[in-house]
PyMOL Python script that loads the backbone (N, CA, C, O; Angstrom):
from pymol import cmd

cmd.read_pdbstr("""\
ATOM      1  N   UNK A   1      -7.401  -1.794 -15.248  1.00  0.00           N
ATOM      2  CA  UNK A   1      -6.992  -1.045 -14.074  1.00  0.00           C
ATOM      3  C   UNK A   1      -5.570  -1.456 -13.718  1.00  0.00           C
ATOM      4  O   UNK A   1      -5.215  -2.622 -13.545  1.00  0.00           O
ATOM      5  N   UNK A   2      -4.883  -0.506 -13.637  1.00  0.00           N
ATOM      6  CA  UNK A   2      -3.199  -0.546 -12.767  1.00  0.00           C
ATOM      7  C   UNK A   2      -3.534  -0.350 -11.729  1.00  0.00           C
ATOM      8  O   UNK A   2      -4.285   0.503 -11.257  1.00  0.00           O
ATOM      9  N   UNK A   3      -2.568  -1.750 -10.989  1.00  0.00           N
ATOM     10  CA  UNK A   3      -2.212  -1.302  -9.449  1.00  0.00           C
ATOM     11  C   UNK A   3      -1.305  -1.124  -9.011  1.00  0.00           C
ATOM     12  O   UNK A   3      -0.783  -2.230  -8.867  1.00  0.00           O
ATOM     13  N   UNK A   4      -0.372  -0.027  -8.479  1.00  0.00           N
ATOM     14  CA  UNK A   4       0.808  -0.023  -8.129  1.00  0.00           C
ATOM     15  C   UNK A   4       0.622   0.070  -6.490  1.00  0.00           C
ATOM     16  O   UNK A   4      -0.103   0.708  -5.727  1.00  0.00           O
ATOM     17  N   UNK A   5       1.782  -1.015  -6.351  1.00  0.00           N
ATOM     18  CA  UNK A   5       2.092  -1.220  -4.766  1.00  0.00           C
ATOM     19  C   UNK A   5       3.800  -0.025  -4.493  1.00  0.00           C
ATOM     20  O   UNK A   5       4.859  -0.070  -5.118  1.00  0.00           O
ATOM     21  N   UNK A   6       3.362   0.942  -3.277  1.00  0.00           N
ATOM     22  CA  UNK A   6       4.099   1.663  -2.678  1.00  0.00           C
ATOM     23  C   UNK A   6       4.238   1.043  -1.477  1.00  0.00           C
ATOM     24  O   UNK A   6       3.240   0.484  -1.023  1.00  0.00           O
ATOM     25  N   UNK A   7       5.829   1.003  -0.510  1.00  0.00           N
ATOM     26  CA  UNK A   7       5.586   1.614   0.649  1.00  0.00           C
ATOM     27  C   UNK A   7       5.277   2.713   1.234  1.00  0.00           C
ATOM     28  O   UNK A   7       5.524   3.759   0.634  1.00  0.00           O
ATOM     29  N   UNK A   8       4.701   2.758   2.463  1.00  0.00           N
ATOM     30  CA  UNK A   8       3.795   4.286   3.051  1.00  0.00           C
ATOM     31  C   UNK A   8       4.563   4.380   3.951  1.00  0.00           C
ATOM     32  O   UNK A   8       4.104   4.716   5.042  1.00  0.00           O
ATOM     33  N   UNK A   9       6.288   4.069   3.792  1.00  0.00           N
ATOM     34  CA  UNK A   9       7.185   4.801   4.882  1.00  0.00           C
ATOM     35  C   UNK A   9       8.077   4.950   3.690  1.00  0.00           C
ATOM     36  O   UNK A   9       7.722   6.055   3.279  1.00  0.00           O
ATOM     37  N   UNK A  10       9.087   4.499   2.812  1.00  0.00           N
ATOM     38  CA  UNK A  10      10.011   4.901   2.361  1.00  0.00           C
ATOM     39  C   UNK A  10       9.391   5.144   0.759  1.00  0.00           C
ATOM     40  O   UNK A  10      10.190   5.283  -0.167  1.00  0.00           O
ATOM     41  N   UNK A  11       8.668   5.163   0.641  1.00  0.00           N
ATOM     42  CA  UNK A  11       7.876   5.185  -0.876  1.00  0.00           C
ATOM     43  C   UNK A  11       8.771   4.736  -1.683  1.00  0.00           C
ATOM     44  O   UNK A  11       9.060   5.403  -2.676  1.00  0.00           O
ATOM     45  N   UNK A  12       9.354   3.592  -1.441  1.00  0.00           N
ATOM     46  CA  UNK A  12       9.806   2.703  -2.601  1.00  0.00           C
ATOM     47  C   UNK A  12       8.604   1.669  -3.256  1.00  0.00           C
ATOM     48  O   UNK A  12       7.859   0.920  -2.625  1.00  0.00           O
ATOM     49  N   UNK A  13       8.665   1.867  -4.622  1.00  0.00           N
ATOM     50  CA  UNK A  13       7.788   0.856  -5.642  1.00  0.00           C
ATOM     51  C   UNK A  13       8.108  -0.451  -5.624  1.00  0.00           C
ATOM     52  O   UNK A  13       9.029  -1.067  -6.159  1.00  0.00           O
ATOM     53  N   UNK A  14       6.954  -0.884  -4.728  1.00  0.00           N
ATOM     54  CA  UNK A  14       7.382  -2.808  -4.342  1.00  0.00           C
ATOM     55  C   UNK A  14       6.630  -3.118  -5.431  1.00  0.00           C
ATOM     56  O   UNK A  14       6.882  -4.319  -5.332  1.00  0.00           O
ATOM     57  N   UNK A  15       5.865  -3.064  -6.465  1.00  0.00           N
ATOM     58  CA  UNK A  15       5.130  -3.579  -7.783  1.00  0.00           C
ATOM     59  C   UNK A  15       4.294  -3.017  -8.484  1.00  0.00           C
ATOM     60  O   UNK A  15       3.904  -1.893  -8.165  1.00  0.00           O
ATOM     61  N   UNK A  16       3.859  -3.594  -9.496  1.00  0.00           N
ATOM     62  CA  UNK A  16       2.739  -3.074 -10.255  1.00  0.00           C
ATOM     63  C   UNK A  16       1.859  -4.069 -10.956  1.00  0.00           C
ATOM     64  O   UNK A  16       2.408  -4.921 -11.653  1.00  0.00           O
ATOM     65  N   UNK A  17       0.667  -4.051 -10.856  1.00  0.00           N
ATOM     66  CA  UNK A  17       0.313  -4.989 -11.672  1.00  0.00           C
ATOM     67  C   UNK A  17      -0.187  -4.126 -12.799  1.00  0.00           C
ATOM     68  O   UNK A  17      -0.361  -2.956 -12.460  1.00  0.00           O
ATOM     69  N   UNK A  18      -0.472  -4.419 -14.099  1.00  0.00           N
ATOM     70  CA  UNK A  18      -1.207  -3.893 -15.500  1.00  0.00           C
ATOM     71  C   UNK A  18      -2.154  -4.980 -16.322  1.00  0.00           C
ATOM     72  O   UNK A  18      -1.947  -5.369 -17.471  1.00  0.00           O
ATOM     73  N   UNK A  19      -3.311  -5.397 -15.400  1.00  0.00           N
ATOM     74  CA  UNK A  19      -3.885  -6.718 -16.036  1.00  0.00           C
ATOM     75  C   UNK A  19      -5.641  -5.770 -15.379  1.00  0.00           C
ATOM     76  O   UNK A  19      -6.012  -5.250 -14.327  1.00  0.00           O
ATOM     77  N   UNK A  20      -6.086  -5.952 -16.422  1.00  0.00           N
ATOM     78  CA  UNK A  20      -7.658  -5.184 -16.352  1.00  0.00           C
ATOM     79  C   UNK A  20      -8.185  -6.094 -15.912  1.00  0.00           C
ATOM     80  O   UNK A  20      -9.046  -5.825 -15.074  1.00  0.00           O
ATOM     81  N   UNK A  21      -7.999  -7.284 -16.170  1.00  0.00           N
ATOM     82  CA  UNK A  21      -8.641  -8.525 -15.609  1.00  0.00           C
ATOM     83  C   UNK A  21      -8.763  -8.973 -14.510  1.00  0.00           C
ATOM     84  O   UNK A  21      -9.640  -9.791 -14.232  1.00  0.00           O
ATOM     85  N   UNK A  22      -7.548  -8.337 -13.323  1.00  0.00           N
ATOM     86  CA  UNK A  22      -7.702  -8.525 -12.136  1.00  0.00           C
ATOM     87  C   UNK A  22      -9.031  -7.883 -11.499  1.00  0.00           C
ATOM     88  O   UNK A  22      -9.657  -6.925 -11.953  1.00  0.00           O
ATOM     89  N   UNK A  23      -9.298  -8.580 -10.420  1.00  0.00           N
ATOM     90  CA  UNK A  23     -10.291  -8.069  -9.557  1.00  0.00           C
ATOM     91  C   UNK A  23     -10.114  -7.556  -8.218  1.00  0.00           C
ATOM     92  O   UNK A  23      -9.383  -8.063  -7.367  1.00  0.00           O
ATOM     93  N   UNK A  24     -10.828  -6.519  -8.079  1.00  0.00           N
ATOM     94  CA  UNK A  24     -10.470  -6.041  -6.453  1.00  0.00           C
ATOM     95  C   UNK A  24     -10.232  -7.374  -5.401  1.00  0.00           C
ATOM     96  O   UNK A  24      -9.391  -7.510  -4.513  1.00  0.00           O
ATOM     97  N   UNK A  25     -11.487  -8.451  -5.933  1.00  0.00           N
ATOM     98  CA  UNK A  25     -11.649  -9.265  -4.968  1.00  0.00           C
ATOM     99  C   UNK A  25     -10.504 -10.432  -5.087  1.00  0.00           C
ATOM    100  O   UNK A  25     -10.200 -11.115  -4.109  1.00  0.00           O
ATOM    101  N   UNK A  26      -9.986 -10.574  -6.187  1.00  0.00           N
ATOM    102  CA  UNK A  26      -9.246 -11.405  -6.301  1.00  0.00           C
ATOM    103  C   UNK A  26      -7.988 -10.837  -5.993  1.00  0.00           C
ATOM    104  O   UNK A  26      -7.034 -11.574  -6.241  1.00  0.00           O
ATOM    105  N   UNK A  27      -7.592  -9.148  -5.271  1.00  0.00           N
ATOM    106  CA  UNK A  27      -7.086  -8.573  -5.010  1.00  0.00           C
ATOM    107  C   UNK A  27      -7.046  -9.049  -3.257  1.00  0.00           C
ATOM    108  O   UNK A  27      -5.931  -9.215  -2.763  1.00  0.00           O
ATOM    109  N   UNK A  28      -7.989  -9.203  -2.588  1.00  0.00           N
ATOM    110  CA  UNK A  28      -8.462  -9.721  -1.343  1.00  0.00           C
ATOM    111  C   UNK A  28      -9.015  -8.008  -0.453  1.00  0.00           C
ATOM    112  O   UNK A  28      -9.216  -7.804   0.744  1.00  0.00           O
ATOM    113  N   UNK A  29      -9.115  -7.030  -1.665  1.00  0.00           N
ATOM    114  CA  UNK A  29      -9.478  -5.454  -1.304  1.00  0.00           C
ATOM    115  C   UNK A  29     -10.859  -5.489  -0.463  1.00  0.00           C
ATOM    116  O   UNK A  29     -11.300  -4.613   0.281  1.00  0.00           O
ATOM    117  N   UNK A  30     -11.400  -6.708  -0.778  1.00  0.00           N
ATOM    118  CA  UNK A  30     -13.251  -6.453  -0.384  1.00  0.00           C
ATOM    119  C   UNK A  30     -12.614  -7.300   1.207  1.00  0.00           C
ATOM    120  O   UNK A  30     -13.549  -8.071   1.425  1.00  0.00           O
ATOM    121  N   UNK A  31     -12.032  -7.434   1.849  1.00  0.00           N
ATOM    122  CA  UNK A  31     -11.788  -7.484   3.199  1.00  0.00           C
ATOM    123  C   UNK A  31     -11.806  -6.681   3.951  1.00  0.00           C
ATOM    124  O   UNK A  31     -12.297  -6.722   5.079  1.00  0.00           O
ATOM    125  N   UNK A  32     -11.105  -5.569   3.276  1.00  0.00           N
ATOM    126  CA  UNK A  32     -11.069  -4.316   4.266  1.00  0.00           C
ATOM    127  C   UNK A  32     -12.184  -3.704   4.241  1.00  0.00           C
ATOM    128  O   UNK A  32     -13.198  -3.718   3.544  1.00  0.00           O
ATOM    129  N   UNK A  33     -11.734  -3.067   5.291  1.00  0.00           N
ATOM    130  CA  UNK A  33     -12.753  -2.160   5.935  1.00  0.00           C
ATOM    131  C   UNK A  33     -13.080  -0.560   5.440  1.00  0.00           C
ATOM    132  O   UNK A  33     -12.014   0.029   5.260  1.00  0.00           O
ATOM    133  N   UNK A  34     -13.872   0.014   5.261  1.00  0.00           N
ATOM    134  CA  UNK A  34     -14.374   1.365   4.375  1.00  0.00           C
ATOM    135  C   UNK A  34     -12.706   2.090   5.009  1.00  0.00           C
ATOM    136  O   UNK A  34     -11.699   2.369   4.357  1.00  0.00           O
ATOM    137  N   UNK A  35     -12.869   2.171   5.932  1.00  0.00           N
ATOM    138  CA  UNK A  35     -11.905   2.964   6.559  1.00  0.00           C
ATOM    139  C   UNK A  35     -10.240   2.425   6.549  1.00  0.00           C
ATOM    140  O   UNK A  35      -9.289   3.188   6.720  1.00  0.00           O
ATOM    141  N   UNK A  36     -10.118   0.833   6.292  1.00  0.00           N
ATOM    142  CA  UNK A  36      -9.020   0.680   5.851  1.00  0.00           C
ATOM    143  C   UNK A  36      -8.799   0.683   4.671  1.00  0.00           C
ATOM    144  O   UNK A  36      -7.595   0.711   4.416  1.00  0.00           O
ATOM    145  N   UNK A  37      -9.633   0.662   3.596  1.00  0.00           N
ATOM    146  CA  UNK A  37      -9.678   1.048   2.023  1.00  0.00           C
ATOM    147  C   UNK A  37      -9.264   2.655   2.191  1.00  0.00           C
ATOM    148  O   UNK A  37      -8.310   2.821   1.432  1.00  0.00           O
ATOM    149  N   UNK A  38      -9.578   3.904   2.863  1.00  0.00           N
ATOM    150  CA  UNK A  38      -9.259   4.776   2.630  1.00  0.00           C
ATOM    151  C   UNK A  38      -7.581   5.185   2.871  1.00  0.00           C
ATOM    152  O   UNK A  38      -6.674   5.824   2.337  1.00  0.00           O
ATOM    153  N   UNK A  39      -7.829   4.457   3.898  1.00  0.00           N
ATOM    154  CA  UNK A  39      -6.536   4.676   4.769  1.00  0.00           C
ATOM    155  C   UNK A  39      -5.358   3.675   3.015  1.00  0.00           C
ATOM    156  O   UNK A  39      -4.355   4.243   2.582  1.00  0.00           O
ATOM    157  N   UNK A  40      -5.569   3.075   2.748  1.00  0.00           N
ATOM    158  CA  UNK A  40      -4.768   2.069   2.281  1.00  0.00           C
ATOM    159  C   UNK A  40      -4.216   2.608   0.693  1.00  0.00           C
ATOM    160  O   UNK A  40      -3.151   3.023   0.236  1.00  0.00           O
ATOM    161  N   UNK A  41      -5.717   2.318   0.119  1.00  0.00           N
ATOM    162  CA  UNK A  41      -5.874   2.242  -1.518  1.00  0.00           C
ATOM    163  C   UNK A  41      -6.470   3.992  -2.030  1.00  0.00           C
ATOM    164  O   UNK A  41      -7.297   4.690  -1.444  1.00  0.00           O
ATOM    165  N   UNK A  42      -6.048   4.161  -2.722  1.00  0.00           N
ATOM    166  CA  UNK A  42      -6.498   6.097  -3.770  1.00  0.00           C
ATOM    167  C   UNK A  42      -6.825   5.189  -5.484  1.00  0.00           C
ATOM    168  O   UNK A  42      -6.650   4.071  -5.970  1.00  0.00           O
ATOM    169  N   UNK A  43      -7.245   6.192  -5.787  1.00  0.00           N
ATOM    170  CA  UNK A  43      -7.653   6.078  -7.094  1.00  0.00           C
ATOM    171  C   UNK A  43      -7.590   6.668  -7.694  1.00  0.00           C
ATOM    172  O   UNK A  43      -8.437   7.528  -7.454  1.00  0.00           O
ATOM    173  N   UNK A  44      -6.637   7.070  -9.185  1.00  0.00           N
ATOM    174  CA  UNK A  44      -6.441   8.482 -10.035  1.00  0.00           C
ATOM    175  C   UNK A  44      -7.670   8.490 -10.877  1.00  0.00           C
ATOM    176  O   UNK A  44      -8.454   7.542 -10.855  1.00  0.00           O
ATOM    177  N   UNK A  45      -7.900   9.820 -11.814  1.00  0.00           N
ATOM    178  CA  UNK A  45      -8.980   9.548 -12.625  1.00  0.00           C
ATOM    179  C   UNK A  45      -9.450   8.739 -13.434  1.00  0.00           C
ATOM    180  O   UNK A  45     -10.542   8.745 -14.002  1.00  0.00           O
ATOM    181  N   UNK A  46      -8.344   7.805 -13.506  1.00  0.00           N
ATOM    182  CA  UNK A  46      -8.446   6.929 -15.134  1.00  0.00           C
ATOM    183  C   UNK A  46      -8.572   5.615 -14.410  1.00  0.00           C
ATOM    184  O   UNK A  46      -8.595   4.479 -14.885  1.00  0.00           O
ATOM    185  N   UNK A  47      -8.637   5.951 -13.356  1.00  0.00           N
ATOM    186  CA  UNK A  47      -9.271   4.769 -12.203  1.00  0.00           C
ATOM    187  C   UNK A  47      -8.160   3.712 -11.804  1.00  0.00           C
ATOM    188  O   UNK A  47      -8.457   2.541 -11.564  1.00  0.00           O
ATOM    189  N   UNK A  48      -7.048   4.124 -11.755  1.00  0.00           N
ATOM    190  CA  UNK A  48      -5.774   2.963 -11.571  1.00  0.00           C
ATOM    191  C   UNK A  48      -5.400   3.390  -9.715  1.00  0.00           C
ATOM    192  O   UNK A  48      -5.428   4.463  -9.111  1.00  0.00           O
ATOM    193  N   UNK A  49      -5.030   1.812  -9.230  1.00  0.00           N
ATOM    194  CA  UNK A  49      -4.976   2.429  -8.228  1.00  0.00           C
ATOM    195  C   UNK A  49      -3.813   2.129  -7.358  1.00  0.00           C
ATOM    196  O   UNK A  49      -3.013   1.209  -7.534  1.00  0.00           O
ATOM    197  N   UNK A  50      -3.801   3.213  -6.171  1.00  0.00           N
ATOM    198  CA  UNK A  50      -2.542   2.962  -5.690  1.00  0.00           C
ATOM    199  C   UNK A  50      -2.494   2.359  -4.446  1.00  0.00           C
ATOM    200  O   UNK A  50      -2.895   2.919  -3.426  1.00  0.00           O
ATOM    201  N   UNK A  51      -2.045   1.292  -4.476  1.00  0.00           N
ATOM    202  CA  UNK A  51      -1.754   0.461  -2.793  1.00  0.00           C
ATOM    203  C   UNK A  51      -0.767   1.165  -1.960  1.00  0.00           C
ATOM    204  O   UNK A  51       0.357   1.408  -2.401  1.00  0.00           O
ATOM    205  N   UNK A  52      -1.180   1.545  -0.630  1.00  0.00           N
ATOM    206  CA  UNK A  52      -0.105   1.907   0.406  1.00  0.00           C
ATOM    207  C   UNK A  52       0.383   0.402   1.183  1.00  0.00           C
ATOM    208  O   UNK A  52      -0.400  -0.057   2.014  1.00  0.00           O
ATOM    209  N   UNK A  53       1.144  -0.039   1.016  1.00  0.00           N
ATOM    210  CA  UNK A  53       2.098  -1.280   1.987  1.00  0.00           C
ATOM    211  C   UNK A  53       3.213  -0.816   2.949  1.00  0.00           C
ATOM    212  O   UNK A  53       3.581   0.306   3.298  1.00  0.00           O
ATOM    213  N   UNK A  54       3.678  -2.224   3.299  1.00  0.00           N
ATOM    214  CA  UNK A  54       4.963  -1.807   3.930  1.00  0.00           C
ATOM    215  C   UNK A  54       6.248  -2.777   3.663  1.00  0.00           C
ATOM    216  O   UNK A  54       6.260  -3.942   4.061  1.00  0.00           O
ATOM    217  N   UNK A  55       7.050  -2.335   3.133  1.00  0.00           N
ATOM    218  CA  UNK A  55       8.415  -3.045   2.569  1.00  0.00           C
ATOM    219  C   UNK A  55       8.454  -4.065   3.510  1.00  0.00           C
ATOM    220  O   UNK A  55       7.815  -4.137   4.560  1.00  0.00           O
ATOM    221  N   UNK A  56       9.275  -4.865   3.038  1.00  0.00           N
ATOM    222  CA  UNK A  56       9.925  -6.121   3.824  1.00  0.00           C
ATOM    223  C   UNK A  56      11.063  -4.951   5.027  1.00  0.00           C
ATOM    224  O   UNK A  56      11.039  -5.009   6.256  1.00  0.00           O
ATOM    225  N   UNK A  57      11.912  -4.034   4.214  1.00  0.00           N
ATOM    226  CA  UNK A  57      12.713  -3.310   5.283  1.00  0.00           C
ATOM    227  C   UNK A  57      12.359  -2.546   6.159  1.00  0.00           C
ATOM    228  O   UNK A  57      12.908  -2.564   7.261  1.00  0.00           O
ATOM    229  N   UNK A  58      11.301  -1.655   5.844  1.00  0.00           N
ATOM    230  CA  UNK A  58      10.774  -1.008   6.779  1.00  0.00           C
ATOM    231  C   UNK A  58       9.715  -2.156   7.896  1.00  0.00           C
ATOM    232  O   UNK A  58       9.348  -1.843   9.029  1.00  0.00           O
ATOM    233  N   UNK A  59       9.487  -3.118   7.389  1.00  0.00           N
ATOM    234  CA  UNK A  59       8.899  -3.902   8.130  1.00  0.00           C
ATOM    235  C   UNK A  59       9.577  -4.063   9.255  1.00  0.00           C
ATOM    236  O   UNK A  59       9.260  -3.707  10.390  1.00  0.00           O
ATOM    237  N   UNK A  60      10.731  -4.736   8.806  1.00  0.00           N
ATOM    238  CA  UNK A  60      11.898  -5.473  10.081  1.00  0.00           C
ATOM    239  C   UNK A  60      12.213  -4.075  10.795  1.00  0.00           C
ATOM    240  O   UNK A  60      12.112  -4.067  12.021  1.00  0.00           O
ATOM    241  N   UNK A  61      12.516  -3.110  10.265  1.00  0.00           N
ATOM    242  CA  UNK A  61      12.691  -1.801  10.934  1.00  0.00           C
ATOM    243  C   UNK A  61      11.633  -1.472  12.279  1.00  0.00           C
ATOM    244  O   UNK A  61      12.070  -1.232  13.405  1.00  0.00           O
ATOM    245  N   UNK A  62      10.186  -1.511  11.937  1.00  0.00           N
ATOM    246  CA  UNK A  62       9.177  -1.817  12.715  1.00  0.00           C
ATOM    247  C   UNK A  62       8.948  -2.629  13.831  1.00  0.00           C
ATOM    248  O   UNK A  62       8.312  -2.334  14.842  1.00  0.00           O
ATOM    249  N   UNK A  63       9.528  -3.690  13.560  1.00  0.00           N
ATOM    250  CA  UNK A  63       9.789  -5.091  14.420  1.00  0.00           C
ATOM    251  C   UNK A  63      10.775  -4.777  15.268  1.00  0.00           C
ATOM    252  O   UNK A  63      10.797  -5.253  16.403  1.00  0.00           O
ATOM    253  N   UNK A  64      11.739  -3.908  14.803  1.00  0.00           N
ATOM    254  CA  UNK A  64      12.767  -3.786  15.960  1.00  0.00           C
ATOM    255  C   UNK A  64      13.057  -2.858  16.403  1.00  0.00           C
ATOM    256  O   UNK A  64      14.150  -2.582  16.897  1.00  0.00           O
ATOM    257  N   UNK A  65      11.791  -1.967  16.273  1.00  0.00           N
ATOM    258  CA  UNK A  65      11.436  -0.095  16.757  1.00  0.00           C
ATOM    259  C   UNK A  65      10.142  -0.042  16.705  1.00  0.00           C
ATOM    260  O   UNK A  65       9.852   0.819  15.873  1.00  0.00           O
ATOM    261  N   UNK A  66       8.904  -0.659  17.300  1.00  0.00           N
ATOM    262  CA  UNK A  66       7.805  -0.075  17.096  1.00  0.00           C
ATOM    263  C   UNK A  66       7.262   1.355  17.386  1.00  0.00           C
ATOM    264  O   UNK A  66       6.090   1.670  17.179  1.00  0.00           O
ATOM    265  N   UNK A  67       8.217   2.199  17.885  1.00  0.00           N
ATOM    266  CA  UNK A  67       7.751   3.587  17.969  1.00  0.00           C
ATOM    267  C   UNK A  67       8.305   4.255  16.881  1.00  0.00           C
ATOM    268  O   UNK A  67       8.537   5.444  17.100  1.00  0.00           O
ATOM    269  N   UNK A  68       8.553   3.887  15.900  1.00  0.00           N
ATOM    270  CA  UNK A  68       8.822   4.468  14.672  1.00  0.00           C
ATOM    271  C   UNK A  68       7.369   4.958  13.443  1.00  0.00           C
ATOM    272  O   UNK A  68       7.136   5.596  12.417  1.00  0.00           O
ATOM    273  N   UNK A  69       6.896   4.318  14.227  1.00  0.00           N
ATOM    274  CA  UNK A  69       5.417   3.866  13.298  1.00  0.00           C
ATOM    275  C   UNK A  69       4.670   5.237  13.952  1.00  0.00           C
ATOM    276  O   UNK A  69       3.588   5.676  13.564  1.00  0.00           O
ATOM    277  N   UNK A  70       5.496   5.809  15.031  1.00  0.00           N
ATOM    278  CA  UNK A  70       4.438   7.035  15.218  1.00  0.00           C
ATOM    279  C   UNK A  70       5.596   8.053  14.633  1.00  0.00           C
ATOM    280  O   UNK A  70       5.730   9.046  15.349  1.00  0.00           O
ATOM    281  N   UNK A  71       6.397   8.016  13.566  1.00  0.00           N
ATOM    282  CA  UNK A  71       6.787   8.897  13.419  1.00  0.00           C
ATOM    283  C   UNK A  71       5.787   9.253  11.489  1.00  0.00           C
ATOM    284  O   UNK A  71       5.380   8.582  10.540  1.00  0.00           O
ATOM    285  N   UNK A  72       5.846  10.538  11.865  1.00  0.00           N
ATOM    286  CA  UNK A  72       4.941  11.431  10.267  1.00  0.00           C
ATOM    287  C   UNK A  72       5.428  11.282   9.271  1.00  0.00           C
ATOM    288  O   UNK A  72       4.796  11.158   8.221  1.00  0.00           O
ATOM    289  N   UNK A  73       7.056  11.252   9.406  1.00  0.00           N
ATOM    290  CA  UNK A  73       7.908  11.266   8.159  1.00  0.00           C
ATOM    291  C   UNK A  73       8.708   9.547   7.604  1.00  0.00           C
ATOM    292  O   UNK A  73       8.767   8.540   8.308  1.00  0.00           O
ATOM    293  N   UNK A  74       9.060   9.648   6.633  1.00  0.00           N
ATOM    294  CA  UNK A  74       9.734   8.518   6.493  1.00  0.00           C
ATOM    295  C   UNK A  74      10.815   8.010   7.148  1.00  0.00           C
ATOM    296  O   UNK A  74      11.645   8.770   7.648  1.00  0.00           O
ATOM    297  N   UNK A  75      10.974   6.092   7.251  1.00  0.00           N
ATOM    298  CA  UNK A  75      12.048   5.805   8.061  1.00  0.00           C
ATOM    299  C   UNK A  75      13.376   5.535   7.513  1.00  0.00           C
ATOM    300  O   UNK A  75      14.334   5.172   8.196  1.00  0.00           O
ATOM    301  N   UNK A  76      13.393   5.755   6.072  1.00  0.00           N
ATOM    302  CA  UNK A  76      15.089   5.658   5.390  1.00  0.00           C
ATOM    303  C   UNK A  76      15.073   6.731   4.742  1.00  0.00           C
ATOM    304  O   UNK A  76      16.063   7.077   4.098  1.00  0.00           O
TER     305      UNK A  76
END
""", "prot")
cmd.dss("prot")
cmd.show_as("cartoon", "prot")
cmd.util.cbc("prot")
cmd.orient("prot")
């Protein structure tokens, strides 16, 4: 299974892992919640999956605008 890490504001590719060997759990995925797994993680057919995060920039962006986080569209 591939996991690629996105941000879910500027959809820049913060990583990928390509190791079948990893585990969700060793992922720390079995924490969340049904509803933050949906909200978070997708899965294509071939079962690789995609993490929604948030950059280190859009982070600090956040930190020093929290009403940005109600905006729909991206922040760069």
């Amino acid at each position: 299974m591939a996991i690629t890490y996105t941000c879910r504001y500027c959809n820049t590719r913060i990583g990928r892992i390509d190791d079948d060997r990893v585990t969700e759990m060793q992922l720390g995925f079995h924490w969340l919640t049904p509803e933050e797994r949906r909200d978070i993680i997708t899965y294509d057919a071939e079962g690789h999956a995609s993490v929604r995060v948030v950059c280190e920039t859009c982070q600090e962006m956040l930190d020093q605008n929290p009403e940005l986080s109600l905006l729909s569209h991206p922040l760069q």
